[in-house]
SESE-389120 format. One record per atom (N, C-alpha, C, O, CB): y, x, z; residue in three letters. Coordinates in steps of 0.1 Angstrom, whole numbers, padded with zeros to 4 digits, always signed. Glycine has a CB too. Layout:
residues N
YXZAla;...
This chain:
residues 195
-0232-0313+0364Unk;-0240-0301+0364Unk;-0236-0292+0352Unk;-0233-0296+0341Unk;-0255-0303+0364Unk;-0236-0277+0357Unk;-0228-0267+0344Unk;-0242-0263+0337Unk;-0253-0260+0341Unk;-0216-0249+0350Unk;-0234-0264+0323Unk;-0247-0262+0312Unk;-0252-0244+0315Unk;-0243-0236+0317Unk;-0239-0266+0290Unk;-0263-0239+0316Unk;-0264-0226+0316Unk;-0263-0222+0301Unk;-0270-0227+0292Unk;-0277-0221+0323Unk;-0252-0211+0302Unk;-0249-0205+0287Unk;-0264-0192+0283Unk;-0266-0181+0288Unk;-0231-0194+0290Unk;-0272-0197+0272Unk;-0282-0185+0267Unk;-0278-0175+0263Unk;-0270-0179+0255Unk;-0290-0188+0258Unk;-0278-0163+0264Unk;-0279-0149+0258Unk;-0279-0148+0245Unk;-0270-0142+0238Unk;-0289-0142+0263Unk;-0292-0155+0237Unk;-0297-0156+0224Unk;-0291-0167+0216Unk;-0297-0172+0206Unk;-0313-0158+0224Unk;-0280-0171+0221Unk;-0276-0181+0212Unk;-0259-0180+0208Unk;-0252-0189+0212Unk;-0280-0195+0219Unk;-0257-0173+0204Unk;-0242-0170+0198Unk;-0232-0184+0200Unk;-0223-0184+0208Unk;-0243-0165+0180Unk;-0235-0195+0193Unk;-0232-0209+0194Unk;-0225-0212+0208Unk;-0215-0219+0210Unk;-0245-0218+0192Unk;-0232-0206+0217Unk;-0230-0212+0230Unk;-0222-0200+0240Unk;-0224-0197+0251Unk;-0245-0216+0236Unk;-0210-0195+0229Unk;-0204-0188+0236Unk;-0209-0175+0244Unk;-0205-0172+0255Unk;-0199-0197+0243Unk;-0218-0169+0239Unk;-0219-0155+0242Unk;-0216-0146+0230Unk;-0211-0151+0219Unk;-0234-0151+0248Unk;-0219-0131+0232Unk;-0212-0123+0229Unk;-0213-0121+0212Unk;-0224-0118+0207Unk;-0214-0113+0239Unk;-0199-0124+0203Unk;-0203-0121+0192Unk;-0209-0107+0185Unk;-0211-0097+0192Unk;-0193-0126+0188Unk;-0210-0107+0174Unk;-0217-0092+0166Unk;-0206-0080+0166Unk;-0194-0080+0162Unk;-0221-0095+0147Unk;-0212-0070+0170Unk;-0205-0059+0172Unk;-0189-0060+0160Unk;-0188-0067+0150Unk;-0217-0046+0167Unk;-0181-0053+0163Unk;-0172-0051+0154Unk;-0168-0047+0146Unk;-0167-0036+0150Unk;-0169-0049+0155Unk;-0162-0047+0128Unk;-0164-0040+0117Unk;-0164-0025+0123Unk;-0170-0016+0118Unk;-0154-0043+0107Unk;-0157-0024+0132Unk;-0156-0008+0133Unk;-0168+0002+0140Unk;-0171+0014+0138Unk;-0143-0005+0141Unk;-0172-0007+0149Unk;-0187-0005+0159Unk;-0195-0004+0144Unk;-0200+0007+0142Unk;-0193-0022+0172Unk;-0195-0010+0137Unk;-0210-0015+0123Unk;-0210-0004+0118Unk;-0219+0004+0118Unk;-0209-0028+0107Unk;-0194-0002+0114Unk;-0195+0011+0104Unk;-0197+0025+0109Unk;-0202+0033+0101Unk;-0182+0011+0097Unk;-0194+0027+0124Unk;-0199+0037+0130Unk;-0215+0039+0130Unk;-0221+0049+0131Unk;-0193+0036+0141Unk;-0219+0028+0129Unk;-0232+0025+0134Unk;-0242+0038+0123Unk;-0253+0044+0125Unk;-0236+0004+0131Unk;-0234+0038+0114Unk;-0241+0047+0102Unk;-0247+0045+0086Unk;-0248+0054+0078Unk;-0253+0050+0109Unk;-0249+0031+0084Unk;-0254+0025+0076Unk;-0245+0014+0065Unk;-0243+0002+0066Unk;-0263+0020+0084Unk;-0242+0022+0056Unk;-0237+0010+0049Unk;-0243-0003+0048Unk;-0236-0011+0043Unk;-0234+0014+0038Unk;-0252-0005+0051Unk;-0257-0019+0049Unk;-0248-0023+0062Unk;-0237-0028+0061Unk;-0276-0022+0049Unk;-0254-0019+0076Unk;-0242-0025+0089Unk;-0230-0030+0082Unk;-0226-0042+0080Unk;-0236-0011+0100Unk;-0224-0017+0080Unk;-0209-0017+0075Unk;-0206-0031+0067Unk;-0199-0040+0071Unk;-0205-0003+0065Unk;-0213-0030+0057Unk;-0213-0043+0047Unk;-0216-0058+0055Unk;-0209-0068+0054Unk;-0225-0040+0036Unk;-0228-0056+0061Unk;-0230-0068+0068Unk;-0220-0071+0078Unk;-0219-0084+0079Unk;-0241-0068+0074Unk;-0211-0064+0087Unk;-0201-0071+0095Unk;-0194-0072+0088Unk;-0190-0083+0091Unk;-0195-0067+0104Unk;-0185-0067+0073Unk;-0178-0075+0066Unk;-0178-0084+0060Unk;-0168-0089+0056Unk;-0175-0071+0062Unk;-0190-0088+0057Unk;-0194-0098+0045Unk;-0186-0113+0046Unk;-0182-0120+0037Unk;-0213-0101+0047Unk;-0185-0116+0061Unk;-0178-0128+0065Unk;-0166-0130+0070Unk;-0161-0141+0072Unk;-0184-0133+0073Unk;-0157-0115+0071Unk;-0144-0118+0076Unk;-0136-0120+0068Unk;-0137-0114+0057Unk;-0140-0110+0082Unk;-0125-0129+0070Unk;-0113-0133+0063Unk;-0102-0121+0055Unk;-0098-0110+0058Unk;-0105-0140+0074Unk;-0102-0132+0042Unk;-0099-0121+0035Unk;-0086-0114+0033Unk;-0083-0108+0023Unk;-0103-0125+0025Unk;-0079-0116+0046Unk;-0066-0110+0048Unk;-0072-0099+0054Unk;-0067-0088+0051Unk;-0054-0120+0057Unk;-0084-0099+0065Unk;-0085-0085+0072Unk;-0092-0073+0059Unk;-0093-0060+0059Unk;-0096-0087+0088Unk;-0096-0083+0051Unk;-0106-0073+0037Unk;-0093-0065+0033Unk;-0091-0053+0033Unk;-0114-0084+0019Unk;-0084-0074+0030Unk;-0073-0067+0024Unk;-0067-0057+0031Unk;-0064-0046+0025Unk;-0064-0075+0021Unk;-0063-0059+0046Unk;-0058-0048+0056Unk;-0065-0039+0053Unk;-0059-0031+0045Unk;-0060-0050+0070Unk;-0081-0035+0059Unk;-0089-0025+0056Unk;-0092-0021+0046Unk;-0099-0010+0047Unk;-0096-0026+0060Unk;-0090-0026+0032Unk;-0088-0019+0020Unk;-0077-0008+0016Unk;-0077+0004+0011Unk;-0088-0028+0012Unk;-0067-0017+0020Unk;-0051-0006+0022Unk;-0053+0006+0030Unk;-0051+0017+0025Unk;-0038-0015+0031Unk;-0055+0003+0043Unk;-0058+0011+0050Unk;-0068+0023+0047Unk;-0066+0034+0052Unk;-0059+0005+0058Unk;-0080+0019+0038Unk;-0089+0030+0039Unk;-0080+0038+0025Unk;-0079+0050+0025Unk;-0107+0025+0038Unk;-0075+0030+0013Unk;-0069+0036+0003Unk;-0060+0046+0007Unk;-0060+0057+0002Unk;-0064+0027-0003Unk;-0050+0040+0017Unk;-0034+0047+0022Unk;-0041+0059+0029Unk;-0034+0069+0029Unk;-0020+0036+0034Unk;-0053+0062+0036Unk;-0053+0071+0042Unk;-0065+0083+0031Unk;-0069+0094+0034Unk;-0057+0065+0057Unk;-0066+0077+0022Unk;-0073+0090+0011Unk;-0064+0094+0004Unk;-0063+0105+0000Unk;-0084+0086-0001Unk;-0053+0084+0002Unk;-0041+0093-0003Unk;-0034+0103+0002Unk;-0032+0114-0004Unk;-0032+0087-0004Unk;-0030+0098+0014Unk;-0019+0110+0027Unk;-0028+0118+0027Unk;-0023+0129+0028Unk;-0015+0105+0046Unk;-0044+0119+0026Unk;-0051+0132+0026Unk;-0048+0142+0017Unk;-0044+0153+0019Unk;-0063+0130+0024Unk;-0051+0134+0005Unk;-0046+0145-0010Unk;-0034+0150-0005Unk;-0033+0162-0003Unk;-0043+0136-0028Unk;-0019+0137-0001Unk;-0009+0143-0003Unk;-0006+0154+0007Unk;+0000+0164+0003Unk;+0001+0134-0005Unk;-0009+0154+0016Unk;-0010+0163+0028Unk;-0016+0179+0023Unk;-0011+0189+0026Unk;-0020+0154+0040Unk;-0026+0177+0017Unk;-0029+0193+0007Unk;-0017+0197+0000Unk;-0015+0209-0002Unk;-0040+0192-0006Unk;-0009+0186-0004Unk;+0001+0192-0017Unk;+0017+0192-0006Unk;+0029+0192-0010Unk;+0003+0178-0035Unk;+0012+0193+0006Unk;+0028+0193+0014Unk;+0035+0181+0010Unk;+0047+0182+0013Unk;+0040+0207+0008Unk;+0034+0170+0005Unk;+0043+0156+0005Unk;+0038+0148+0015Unk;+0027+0149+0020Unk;+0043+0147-0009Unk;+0045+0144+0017Unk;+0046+0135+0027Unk;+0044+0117+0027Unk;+0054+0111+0023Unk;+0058+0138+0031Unk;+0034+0109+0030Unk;+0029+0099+0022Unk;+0043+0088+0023Unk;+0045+0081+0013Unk;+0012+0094+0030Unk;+0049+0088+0030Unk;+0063+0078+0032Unk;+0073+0084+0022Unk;+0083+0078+0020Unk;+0070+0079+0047Unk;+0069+0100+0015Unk;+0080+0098+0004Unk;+0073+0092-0012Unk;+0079+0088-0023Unk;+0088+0114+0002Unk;+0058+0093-0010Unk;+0052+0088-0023Unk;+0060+0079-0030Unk;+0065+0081-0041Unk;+0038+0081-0021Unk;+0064+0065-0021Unk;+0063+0054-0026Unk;+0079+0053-0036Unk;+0081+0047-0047Unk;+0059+0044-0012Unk;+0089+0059-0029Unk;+0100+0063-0034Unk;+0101+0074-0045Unk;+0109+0073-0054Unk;+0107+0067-0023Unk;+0093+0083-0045Unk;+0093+0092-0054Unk;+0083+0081-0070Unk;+0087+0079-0082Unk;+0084+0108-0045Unk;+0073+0076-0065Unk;+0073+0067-0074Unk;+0080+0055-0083Unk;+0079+0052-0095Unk;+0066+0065-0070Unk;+0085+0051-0076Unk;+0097+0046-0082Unk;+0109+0048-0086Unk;+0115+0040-0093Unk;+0100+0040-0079Unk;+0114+0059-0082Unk;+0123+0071-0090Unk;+0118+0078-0104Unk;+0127+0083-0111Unk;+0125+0082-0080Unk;+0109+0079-0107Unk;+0097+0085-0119Unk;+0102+0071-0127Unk;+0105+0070-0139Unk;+0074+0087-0113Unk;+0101+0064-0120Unk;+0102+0051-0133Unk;+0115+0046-0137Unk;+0118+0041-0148Unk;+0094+0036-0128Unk;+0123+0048-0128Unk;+0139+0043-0130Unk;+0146+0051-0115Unk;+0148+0048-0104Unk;+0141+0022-0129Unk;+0148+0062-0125Unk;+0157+0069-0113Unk;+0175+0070-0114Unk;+0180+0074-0124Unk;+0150+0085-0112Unk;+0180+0068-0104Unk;+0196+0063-0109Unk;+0196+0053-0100Unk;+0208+0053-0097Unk;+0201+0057-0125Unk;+0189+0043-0091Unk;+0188+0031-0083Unk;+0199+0036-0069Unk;+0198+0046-0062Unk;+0170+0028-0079Unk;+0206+0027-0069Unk;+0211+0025-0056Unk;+0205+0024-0039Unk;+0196+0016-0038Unk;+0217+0015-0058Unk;+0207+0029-0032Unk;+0202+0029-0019Unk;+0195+0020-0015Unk;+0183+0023-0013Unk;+0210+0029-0011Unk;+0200+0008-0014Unk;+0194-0010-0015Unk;+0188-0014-0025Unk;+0182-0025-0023Unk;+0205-0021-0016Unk;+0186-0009-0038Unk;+0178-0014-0047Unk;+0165-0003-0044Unk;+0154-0008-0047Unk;+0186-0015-0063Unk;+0163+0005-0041Unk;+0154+0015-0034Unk;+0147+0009-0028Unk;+0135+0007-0028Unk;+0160+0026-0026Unk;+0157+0003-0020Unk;+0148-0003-0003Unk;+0138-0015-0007Unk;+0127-0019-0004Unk;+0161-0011+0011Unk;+0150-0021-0016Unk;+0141-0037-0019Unk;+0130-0035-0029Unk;+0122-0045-0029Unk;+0151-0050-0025Unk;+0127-0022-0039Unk;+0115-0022-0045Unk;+0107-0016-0036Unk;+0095-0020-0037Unk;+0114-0017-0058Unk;+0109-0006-0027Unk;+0098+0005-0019Unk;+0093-0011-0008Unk;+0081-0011-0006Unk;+0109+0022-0008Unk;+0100-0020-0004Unk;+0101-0029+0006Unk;+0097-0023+0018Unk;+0088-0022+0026Unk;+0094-0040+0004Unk;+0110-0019+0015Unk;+0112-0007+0035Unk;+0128-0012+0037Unk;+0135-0014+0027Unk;+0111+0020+0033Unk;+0132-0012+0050Unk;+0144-0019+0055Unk;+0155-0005+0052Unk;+0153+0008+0052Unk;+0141-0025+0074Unk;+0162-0010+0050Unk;+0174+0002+0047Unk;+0178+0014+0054Unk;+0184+0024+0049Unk;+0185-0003+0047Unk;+0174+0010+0069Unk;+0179+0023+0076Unk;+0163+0031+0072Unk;+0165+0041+0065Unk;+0184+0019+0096Unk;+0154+0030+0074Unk;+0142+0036+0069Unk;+0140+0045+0055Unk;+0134+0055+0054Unk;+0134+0025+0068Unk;+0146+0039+0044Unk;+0152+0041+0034Unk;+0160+0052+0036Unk;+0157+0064+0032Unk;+0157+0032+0030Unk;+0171+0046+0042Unk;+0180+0060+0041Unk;+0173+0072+0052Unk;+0172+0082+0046Unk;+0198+0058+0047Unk;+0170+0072+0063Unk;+0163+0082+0069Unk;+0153+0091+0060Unk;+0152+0103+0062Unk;+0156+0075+0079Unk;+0146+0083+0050Unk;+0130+0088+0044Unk;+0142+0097+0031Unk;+0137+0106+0026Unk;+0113+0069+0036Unk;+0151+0095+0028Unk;+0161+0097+0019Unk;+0167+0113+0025Unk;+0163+0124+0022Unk;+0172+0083+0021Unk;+0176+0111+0032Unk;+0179+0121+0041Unk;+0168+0133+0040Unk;+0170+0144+0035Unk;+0179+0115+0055Unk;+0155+0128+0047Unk;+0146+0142+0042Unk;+0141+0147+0029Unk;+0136+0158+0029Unk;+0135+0141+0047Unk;+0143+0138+0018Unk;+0138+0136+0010Unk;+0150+0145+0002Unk;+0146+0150-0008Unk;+0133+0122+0007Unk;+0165+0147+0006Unk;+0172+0155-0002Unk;+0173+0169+0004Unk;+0175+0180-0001Unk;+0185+0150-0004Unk;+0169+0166+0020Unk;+0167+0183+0025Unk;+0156+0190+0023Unk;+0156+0201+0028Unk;+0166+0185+0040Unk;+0142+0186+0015Unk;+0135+0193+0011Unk;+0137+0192-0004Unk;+0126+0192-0010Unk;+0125+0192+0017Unk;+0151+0191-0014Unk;+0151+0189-0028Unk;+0144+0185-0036Unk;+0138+0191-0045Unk;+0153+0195-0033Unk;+0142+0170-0033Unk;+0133+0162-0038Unk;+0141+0155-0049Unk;+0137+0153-0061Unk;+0128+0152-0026Unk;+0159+0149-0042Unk;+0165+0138-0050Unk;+0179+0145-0050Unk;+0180+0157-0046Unk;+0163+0121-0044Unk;+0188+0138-0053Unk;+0207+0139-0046Unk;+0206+0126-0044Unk;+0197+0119-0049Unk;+0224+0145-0057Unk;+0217+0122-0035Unk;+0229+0113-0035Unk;+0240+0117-0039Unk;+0249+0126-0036Unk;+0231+0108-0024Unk;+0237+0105-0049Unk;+0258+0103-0053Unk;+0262+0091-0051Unk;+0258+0080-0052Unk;+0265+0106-0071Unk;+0276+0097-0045Unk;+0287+0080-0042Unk;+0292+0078-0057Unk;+0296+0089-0063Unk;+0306+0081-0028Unk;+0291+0067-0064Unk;+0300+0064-0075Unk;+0316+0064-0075Unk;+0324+0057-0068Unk;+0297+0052-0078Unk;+0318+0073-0086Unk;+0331+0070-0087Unk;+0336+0054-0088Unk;+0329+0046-0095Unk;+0334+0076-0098Unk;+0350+0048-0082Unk;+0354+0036-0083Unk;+0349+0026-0070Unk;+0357+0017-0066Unk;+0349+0032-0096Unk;+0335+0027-0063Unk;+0327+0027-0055Unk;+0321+0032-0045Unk;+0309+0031-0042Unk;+0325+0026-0058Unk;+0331+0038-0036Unk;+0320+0049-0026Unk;+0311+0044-0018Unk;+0302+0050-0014Unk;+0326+0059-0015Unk;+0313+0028-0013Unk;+0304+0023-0005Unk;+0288+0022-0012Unk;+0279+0020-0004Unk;+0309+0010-0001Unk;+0284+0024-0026Unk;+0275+0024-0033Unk;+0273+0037-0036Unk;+0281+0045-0039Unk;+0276+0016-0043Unk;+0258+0041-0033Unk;+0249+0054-0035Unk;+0239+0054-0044Unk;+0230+0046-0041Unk;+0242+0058-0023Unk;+0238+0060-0054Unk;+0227+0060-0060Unk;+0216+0071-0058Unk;+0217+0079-0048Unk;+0231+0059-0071Unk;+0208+0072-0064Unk;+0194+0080-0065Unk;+0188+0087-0070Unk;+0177+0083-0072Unk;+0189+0079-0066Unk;+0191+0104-0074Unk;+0186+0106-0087Unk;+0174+0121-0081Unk;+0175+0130-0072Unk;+0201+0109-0100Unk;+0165+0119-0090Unk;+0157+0128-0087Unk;+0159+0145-0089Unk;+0163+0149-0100Unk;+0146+0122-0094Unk;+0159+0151-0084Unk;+0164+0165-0088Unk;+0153+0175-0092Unk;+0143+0175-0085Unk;+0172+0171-0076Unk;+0154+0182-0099Unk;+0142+0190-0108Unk;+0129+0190-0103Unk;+0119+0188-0110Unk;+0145+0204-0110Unk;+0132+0196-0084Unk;+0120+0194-0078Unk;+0111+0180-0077Unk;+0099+0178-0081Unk;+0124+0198-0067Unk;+0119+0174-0071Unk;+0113+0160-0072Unk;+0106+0155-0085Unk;+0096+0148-0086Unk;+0125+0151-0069Unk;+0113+0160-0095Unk;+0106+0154-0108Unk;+0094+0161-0106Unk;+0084+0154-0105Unk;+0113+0156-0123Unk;+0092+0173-0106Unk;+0077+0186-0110Unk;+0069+0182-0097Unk;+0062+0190-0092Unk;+0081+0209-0108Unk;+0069+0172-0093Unk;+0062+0165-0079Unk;+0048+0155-0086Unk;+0036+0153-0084Unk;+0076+0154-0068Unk;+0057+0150-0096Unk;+0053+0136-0105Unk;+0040+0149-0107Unk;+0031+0147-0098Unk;+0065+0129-0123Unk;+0037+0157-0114Unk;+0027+0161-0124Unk;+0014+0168-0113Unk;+0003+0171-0117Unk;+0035+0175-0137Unk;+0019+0169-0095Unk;+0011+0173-0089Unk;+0007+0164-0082Unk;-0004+0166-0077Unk;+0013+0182-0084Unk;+0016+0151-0078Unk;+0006+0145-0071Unk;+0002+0130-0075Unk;-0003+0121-0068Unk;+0009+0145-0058Unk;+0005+0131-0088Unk;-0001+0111-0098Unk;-0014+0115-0098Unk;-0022+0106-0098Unk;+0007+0104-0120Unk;-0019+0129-0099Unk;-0034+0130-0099Unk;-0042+0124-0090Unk;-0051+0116-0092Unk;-0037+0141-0099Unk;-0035+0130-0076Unk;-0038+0126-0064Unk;-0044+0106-0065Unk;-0054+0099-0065Unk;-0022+0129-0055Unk;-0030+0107-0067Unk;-0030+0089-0065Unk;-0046+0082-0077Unk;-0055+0075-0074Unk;-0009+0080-0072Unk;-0042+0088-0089Unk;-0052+0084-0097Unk;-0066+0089-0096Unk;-0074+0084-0104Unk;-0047+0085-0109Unk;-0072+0102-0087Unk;-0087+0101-0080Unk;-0085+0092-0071Unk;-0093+0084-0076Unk;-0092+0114-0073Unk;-0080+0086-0060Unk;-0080+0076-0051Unk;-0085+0062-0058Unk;-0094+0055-0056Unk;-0067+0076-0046Unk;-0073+0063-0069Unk;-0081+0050-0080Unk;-0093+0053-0086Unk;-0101+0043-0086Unk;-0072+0047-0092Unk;-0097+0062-0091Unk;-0113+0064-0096Unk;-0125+0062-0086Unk;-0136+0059-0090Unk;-0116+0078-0101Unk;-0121+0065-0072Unk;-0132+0065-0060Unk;-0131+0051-0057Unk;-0140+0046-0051Unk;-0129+0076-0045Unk;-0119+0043-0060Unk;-0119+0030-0055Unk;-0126+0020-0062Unk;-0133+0012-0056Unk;-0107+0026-0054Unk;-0124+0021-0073Unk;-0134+0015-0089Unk;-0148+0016-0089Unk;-0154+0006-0093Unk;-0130+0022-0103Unk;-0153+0026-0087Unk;-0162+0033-0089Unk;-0173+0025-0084Unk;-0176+0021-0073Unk;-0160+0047-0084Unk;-0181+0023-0098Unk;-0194+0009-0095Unk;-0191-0004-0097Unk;-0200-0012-0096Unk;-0199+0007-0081Unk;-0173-0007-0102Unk;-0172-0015-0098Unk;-0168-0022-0113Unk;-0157-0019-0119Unk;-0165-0013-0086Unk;-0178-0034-0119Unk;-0176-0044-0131Unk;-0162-0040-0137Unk;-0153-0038-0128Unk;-0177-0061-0127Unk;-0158-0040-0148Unk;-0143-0047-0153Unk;-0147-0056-0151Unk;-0140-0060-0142Unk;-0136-0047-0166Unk;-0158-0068-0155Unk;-0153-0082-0150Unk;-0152-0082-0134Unk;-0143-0089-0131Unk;-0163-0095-0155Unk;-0157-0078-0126Unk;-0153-0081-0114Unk;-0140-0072-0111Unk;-0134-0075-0100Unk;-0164-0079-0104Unk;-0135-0064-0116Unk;-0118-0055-0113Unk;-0108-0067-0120Unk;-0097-0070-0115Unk;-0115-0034-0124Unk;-0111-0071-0129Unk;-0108-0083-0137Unk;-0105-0094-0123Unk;-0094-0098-0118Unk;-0122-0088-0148Unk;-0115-0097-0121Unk;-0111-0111-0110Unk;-0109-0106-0097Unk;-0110-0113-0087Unk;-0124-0122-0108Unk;-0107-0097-0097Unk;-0097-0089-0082Unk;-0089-0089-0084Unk;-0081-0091-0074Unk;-0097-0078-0076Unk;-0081-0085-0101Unk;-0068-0084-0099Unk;-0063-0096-0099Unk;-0053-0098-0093Unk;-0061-0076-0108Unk;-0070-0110-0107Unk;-0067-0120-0109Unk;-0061-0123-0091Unk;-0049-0125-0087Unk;-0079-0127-0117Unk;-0070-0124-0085Unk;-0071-0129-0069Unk;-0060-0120-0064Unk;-0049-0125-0061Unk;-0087-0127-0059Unk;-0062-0111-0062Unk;-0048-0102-0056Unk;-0036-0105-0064Unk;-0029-0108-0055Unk;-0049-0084-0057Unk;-0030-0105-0075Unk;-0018-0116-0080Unk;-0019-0129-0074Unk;-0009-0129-0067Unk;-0019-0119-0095Unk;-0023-0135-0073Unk;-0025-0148-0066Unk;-0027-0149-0052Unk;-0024-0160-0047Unk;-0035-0155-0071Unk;-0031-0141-0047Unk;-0025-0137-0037Unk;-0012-0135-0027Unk;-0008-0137-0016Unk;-0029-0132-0038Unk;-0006-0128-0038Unk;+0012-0121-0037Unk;+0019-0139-0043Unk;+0029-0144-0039Unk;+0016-0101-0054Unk;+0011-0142-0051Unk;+0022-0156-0051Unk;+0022-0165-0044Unk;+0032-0172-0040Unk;+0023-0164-0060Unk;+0008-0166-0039Unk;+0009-0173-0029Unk;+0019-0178-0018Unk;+0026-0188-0015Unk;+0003-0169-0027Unk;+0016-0161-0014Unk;+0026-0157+0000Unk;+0039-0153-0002Unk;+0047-0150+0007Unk;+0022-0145+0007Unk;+0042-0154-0015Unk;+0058-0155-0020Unk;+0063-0170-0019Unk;+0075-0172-0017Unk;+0060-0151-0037Unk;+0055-0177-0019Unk;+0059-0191-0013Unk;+0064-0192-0001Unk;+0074-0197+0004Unk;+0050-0199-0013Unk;+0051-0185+0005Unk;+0057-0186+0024Unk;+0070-0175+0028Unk;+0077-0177+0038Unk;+0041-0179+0037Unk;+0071-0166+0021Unk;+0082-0157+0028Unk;+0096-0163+0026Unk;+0101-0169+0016Unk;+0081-0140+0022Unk;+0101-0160+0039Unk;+0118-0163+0040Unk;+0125-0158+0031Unk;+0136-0164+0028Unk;+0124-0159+0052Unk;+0120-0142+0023Unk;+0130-0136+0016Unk;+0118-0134+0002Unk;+0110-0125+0002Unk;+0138-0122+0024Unk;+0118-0145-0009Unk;+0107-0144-0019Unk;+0108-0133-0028Unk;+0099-0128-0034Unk;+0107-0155-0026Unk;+0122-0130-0028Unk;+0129-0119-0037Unk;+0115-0103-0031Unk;+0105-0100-0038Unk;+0153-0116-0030Unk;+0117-0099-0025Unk;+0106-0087-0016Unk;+0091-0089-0024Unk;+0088-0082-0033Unk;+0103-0092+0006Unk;+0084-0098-0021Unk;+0068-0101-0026Unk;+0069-0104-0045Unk;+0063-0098-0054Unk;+0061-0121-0015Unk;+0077-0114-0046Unk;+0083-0114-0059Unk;+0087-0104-0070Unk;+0085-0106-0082Unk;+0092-0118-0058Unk;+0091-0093-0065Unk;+0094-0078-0069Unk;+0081-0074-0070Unk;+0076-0071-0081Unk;+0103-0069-0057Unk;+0074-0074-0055Unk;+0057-0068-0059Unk;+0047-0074-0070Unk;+0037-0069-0075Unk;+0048-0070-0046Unk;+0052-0084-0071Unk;+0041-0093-0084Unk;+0044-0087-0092Unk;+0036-0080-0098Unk;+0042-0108-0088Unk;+0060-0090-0097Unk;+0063-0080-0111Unk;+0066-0066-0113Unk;+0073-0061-0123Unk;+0074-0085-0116Unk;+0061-0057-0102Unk;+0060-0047-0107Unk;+0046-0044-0110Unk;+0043-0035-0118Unk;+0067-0039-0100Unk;+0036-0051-0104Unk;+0020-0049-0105Unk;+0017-0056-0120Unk;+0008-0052-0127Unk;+0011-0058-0090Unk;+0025-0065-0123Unk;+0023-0071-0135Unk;+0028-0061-0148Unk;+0022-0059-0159Unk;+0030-0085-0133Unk;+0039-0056-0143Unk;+0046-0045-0154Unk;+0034-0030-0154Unk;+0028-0029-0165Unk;+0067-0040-0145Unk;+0032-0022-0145Unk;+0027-0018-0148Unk;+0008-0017-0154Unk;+0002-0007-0158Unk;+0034-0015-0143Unk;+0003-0030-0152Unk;-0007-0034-0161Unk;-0003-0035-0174Unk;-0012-0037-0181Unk;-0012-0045-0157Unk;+0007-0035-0180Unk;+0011-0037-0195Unk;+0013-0019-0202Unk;+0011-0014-0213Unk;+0030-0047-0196Unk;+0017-0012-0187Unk;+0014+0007-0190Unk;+0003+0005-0199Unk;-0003+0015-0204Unk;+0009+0019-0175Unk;
């Protein structure tokens, strides 16, 4: 004889609690908070990125940039002269992507490419005047995103986030096929905590 499944009893295979996204519509940060409280903390992390990356592309979108050149233009600010492939492997974007986001990135005089003398199969990277006067309009951007993100929030507990999000990235530098990629991200998150 088949067991009758109850309505009121979650356990028994009926329908789980609305969805983070249902909660948060719902109106109520408490909702919001309560469907997250228990999900795994790879999706915390998704939806943190995600709500971050999209307050960014907002700002940058006022200032005409384009959020796929941030991440390159940021690392050109810090060491600009990088080759095509060393581009790709700190931005950790696949090379044809790279060169595409590149491509636009010199038709609106952002950067040049140059082939090296001795070398033409190697390209390097260099920021061009425009591209630099970019730095002073949109690091603001990025650094209100960081103040709305903090905001309320302990140094000891930003403390043990960053602790957990490094440990995190090493974690999963264990698991990846190419450790060099996640590896890069530890030590640049680590380098610029020493800024």
């Amino acid at each position: 004889m088949a067991k009758e499944l109850r309505r009121d009893r979650p356990e028994e295979g009926t329908v789980k609690p609305a969805a983070p996204a249902k909660a948060a519509r719902a109106g109520t940060s408490r909702a919001w908070r309560d469907a997250l409280h228990d999900e795994r903390i790879t999706h915390l992390i998704r939806t943190a990125f995600r709500c971050t990356s999209s307050a960014l592309q907002r700002r940058l979108k006022r200032e005409d940039v384009l959020y796929g050149h941030w991440t390159f233009l940021r690392i050109l600010w810090q060491t600009d002269g990088l080759t095509q492939r060393q581009l790709s492997e700190q931005a950790g974007v696949t090379e044809p992507s790279t060169v595409t986001a590149l491509q636009s990135m010199e038709k609106l005089g952002y950067l040049t490419r140059q082939k090296m003398p001795g070398n033409k199969k190697q390209i390097r990277v260099f920021l061009a005047p425009k591209g630099m006067a970019l730095r002073s309009l949109i690091v603001p951007c990025a650094e209100e995103v960081n103040r709305i993100v903090i905001a309320g929030i302990s140094a000891e507990d930003l403390a043990a986030t960053r602790r957990t999000l490094l440990a995190v990235i090493e974690n999963l530098n264990g698991d990846s096929d190419d450790s060099s990629e996640l590896g890069g991200a530890a030590e640049r998150l680590e380098a610029q905590e020493l800024r």
